[in-house]
N, C-alpha and C positions, 0 to 999 in steps of 0.2 A: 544266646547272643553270638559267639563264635568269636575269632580273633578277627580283627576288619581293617584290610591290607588291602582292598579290592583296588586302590588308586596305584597300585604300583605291580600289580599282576597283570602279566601277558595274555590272554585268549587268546584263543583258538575258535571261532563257530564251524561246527559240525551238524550232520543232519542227522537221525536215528536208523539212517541203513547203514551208517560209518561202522554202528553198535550190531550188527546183526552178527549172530553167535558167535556174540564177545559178553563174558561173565564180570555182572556189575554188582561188586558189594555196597550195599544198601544201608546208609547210617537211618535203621528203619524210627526211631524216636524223631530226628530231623522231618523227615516226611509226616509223622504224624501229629508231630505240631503243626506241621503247615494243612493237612488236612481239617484239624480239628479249629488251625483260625481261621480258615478261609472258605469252607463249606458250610454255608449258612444261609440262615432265611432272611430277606431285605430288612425285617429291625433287627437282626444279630441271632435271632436263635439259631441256635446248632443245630442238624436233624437227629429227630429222637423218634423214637418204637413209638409202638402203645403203652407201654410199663414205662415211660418218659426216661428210659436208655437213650444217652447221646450213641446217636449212630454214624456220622460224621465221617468218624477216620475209617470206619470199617469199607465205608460207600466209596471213601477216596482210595483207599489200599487196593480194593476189589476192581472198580473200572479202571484205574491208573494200570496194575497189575497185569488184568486181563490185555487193554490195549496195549503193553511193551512186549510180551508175552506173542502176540500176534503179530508184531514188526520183528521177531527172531531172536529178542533181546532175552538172555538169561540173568535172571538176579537170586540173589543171596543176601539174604536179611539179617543184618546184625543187630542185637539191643545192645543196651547199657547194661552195665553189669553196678558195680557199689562205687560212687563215685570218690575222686579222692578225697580228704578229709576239708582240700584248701578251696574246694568248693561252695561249701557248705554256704558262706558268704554269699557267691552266686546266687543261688539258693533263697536266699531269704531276700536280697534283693529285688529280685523273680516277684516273688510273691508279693513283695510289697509295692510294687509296680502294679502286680496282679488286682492287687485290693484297690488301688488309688484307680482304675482303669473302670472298676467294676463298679464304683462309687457316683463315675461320671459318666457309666452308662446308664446307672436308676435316676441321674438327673435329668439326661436327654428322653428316658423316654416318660417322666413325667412331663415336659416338654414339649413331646412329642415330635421330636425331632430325627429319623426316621435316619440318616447320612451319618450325624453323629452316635447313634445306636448300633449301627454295624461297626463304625470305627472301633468304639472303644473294646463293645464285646468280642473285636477278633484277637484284641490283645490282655483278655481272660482267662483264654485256652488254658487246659490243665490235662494234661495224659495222666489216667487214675491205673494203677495194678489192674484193675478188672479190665480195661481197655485194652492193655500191653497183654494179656492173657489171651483175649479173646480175638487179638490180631494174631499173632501165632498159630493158632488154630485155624485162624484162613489162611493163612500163605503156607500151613503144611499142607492144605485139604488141596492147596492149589499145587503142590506136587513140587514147592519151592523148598529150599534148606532154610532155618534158623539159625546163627550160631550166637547162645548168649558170650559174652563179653566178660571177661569178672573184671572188669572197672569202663572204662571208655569206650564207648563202641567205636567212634573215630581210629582209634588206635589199634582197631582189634580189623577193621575195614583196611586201613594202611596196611596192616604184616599178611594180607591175605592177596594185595597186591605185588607189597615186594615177596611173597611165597611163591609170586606165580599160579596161585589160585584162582585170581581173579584178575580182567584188563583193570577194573579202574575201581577207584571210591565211587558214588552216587552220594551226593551232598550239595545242600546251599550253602556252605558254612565252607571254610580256608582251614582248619584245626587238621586234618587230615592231612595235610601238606607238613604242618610243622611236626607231625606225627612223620615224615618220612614215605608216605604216598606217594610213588612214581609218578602217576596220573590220578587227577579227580577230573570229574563231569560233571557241570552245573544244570540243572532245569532240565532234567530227565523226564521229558514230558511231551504228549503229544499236544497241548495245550499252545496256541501260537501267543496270552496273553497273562501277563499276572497281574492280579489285584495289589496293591501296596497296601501299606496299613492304615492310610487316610484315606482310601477306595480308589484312587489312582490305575488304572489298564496301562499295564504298560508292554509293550512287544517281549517275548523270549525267543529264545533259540538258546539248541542246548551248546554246552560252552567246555573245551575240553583244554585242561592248563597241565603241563607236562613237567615234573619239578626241575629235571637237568637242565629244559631250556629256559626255567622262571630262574634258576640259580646262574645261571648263564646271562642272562639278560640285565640281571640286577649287581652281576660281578661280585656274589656272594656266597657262601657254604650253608650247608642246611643249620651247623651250631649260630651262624648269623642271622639266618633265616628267625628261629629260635628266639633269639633277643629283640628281632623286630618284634614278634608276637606279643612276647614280654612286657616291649616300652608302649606299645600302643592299648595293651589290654587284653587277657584270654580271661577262660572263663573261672583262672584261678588268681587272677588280681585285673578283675573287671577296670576298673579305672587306668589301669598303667600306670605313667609317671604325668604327672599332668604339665602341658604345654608343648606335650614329643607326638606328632603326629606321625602318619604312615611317611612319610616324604624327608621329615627330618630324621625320625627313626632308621630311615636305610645310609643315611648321609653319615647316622651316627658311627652304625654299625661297618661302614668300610672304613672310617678314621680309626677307630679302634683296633679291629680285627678279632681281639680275642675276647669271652664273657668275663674275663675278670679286671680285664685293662678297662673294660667300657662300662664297668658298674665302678668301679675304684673312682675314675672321673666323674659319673654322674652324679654321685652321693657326695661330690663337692658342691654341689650347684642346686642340686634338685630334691626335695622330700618325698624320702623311698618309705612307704612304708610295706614293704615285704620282702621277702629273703628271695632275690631271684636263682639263688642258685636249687630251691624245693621246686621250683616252678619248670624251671631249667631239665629237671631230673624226670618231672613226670614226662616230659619228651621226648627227651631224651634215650629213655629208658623204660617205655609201658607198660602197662600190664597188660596181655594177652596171652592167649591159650595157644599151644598147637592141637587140642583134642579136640579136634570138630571135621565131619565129615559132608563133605558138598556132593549130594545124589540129585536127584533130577527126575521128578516121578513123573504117574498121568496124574490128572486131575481129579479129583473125586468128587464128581459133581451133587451126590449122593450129599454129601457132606458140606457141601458150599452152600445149596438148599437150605439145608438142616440148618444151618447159621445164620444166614440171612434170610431168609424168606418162611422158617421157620419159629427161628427165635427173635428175631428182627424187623417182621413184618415187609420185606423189598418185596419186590413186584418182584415175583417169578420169571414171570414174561420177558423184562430188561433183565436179570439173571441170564435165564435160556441164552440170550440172543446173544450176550457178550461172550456166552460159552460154546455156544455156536459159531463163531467168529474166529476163535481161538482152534476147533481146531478144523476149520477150513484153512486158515491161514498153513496151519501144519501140515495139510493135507498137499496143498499146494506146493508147498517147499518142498515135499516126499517126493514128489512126480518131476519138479524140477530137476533134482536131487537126480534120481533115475535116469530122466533123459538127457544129461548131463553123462552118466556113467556110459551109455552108450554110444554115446557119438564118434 
């Protein structure tokens, strides 16, 4: 879900040569939901092997990949690591969204109703271990860094920007921001359209929001920041406080000023049920590593084969070609590159 503040964040549209060797950490779980609900077949099925493997997010990881990959963009894939406890809730809500979606897919397609088939099954999607494993294993073969997370990857993508590791987040989701994310970048894709979740095209362009001037614009600090996220709902009290939207939320937060004068007051007026100050703290205060190392290999085509086209059944052919692509592009840059140092 993410925290959804999008009515009161500034943009920025950028083009992806903005990104050209600029280092984007990758909230890689974010992308592969959105692979896994949006690459599909016209009644909802996902793509799968011959052994009926969803193959989905790997097809979305690999082309997605390979074309940023060829535009001079470097990434860095972060997972999730053990989420925090106040989760859980999330969690099961998820799922139970999950079951009720997948309920009124078996209805449409007794039905036979082809429009509401893809709707509901893109909101069944489910990232299984075996899937998170077996991404990994292509974005190393592809010569990328992984770094797991031991809890958020959001927050583990933020401390990699403010480290100066990385220019930005890569995320559709705002969480990284109240994580402390200098910069995030929306729709990291060469794709000019998105699908919505009722099958809706809608135009993209990727979108690059900058926190000094979202804090600047809103007349507010990142611990306010923080409580927006809070009264409107993250993914560790989904609901928020009900009746506080994004608008009144920020109205709240510059009346108040501090998290404790602005929950003191609302708990006169409003039914909280959760302790904003555990919620406060996971953002406060995240859990991330500094033991992770960002190298930058070749590609091991050897290996990419082996996985897809091997174990996966892809067409070799569109394999090749996308890898053939990748490193003309780098070819080109070299020579550039060269005739640049001479002049």
């Amino acid at each position: 879900m993410g925290v959804q503040i999008s009515e009161i964040v500034p943009k920025k549209e950028i083009d992806l040569d903005f990104l050209k060797n600029k280092i984007l950490a990758v909230d890689t779980f974010n992308v592969l939901y959105q692979f896994l609900a949006n690459i599909r077949q016209p009644d909802g099925t996902p793509l799968i092997d011959s052994k009926g493997r969803v193959t989905s997010h790997l097809s979305g990881l690999f082309y997605r990949t390979t074309n940023l990959i060829s535009k001079g963009i470097k990434l860095v894939y972060v997972f999730d690591g053990k989420p925090p406890e106040l989760k859980y809730k999330t969690k099961e809500e998820r799922e139970g969204r999950k079951r009720e979606a997948k309920e009124k897919y078996e209805k449409a397609k007794e039905e036979g109703k082809e429009d509401e088939m893809l709707k509901y099954a893109k909101q069944t999607a489910k990232l299984t271990e075996e899937m998170v494993e077996e991404s990994k294993k292509l974005i190393k073969a592809l010569g990328l860094p992984c770094i797991q997370a031991p809890s958020e990857g959001e927050a583990q993508c933020a401390f990699l920007v403010k480290n100066n590791d990385a220019f930005a987040v890569a995320s559709q989701d705002y969480d990284s921001l109240l994580f402390g994310a200098p910069r995030l970048i929306q729709n990291v894709t060469l794709a000019k359209k998105r699908h919505t979740a009722s099958g809706i095209a809608v135009p993209i362009q990727p979108m690059l929001i900058e926190l000094d001037s979202l804090l600047n614009n809103l007349q507010i600090n990142i611990e306010q920041l923080i409580c927006i996220g809070i009264l409107v709902g993250t993914d560790f009290n989904p609901q928020g406080i009900k009746g506080i939207g994004q608008k009144k939320a920020l109205e709240l937060v510059r009346k108040y000023k501090k998290p404790v004068l602005l929950f003191e007051a609302l708990k006169k007026k409003y039914e909280i049920d959760f302790d904003w100050r555990d919620i406060f703290e996971i953002f406060k205060k995240p859990k991330v590593t500094r033991n992770y190392k960002i190298d930058f290999k070749e590609i091991d085509e050897n290996k990419v084969k082996k996985i897809l086209c091997d174990e996966h059944d892809f067409s070799e052919e569109r394999v090749s070609n996308a890898l053939t692509k990748v490193h003309e592009s780098e070819e080109k840059r070299k020579q550039r590159e060269l005739s640049e140092w001479f002049k």
